[in-house]
N, C-alpha and C positions, 0 to 999 in steps of 0.2 A: 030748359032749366039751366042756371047758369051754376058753372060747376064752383064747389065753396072749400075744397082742401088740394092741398097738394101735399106731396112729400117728397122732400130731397134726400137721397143715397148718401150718407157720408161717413160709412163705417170702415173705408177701408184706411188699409196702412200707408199707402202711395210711394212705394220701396224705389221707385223709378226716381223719386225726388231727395231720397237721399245725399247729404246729410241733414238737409235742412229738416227734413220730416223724423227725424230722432227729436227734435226739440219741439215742432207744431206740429197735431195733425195735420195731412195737406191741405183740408178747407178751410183751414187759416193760413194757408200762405198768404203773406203781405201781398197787394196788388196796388197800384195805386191810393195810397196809404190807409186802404182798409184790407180785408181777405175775402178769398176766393166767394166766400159762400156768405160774408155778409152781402156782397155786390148779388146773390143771387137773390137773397132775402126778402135785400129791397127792391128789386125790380119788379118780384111775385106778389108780394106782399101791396102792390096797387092793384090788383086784378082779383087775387083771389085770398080772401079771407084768414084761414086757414092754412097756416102754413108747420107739416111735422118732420124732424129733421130725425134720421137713423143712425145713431152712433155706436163705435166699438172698440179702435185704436184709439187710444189718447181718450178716452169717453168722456172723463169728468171736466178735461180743460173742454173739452168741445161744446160740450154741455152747458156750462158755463157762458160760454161764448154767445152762442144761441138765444140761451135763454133770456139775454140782455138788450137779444136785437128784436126780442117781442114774439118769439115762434108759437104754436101753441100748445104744443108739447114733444119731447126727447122722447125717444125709443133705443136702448140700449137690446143692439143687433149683433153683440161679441160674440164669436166662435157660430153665428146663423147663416143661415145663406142670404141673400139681400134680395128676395123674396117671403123668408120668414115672417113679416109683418103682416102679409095680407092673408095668413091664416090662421095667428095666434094674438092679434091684439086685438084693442077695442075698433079700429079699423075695418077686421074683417064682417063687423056688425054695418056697416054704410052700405046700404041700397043704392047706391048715386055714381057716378064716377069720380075718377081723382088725376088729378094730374102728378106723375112722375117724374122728377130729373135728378140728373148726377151733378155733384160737387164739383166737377172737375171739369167742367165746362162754363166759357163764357160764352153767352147765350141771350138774342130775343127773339121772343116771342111775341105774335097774334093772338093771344091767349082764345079772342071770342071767335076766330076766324077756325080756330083748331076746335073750340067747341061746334062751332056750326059743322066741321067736317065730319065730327064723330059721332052726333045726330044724325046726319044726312044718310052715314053707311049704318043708322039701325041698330045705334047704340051698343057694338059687340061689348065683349068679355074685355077685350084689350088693343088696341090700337096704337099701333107706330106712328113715331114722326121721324120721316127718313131726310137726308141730308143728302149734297152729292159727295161720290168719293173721290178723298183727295189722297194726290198722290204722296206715299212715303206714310201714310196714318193707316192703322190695320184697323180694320173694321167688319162685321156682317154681315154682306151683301142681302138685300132683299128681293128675293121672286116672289111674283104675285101676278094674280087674274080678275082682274075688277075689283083691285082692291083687299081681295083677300090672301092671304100672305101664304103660298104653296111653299117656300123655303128659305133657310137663311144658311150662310153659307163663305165661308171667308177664302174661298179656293174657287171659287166661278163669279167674275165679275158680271156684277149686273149695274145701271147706271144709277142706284139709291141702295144707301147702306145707312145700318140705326143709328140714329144722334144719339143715343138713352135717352133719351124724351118719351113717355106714352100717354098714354088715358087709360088707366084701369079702371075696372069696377069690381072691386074685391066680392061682391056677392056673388056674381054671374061666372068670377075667376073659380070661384069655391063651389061651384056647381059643375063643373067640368074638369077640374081637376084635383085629384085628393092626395097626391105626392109633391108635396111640397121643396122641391129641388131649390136651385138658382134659377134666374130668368131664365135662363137658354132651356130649360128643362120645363118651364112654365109654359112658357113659347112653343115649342115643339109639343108640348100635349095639346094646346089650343089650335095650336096649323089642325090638327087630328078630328078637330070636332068642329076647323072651318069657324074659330072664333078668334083669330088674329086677322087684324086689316092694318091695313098700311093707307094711311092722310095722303093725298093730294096738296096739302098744305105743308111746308118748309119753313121751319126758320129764317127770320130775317140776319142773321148774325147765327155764326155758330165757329168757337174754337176749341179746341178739346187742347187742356195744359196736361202731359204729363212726364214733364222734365222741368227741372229749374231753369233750363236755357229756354224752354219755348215759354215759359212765365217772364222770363228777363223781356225778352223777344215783344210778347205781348207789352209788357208794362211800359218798355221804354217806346212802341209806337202810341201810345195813346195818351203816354205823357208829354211827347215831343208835338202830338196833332191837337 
């Protein structure tokens, strides 16, 4: 079944990008003269249907913004954890899975390639898409055993760490876990009942911006190439 929503993270404050983010939230940072998270919009928005964006700093410009680029609807996730959504909106009603991403990444994706992966391991609760680690970027190393994810862990390196990419499925989430934490707290109930896997599939592109100098960094190689 081809998956019909996603949702992009973009509630946070991005304090790292200051001063620019006193004026825009950071998924409106300019990039190549549009922002972070319209480039994410429209990449998605040819694959999957559905597209719900999570907002909280700066909410109403964000909102705004979104709404203009066709999303199909804002979630105001102020003062929640950034798992909040998959147990208190109309969301956590979807029997199906969902694709996940953050704002703050420039990113492509397989999107049907990541579907077939997450059919093939048995449709879990939640499934990672890991990345390699690179050097000088902190990240959460992932351990696992065919697939299924025994730990994560930012002090023992292992050779795939999380992009914030997933596939959830809010139903199957809400069946196994009823403390609705942050990810990392989501994750770690799920490793417990052996319903986090980790794709075999990667990213074809993956940058994570979280300074104005690696936004510079980005913008000016892809304006120059």
């Amino acid at each position: 079944m081809k998956i019909q929503h996603a949702v992009i993270l973009a509630a946070g404050r991005g304090k790292r990008m200051f001063p620019l983010t006193e004026v825009v939230p950071k998924p409106m940072a300019p990039i190549d003269g549009t922002t972070l998270i319209a480039k994410g919009i429209e990449n998605i928005l040819k694959y999957i249907p559905h597209v719900h964006i999570t907002v909280g700093y700066k909410k109403s410009m964000l909102a705004k913004h979104v709404i203009e680029l066709g999303v199909s609807s804002v979630i105001n996730t102020e003062g929640k954890s950034n798992s909040w959504w998959i147990f208190n909106t109309l969301l956590s009603n979807i029997d199906e899975p969902i694709f996940v991403l953050t704002s703050d990444n420039i990113i492509e994706l397989d999107f049907s390639l990541l579907e077939r992966s997450y059919y093939a391991l048995g449709e879990p609760a939640c499934m990672l898409v890991p990345v390699k680690p690179i050097s000088g970027l902190e990240g959460d190393y992932i351990s696992h055993a065919n697939n299924i994810v025994t730990g994560l862990d930012r002090s023992t390196p292992t050779p795939i760490y999380c992009s914030g990419v997933q596939i959830v499925h809010p139903r199957k989430v809400g069946e196994f876990v009823k403390n609705e934490g942050d990810f990392n707290d989501v994750w770690r109930a799920l490793i417990s009942k052996k319903q986090l896997y980790v794709s075999d599939v990667y990213p074809k592109e993956w940058i994570s911006i979280d300074t104005v100098e690696q936004l510079e960094s980005v913008q000016g190689k892809r304006t120059s190439g």
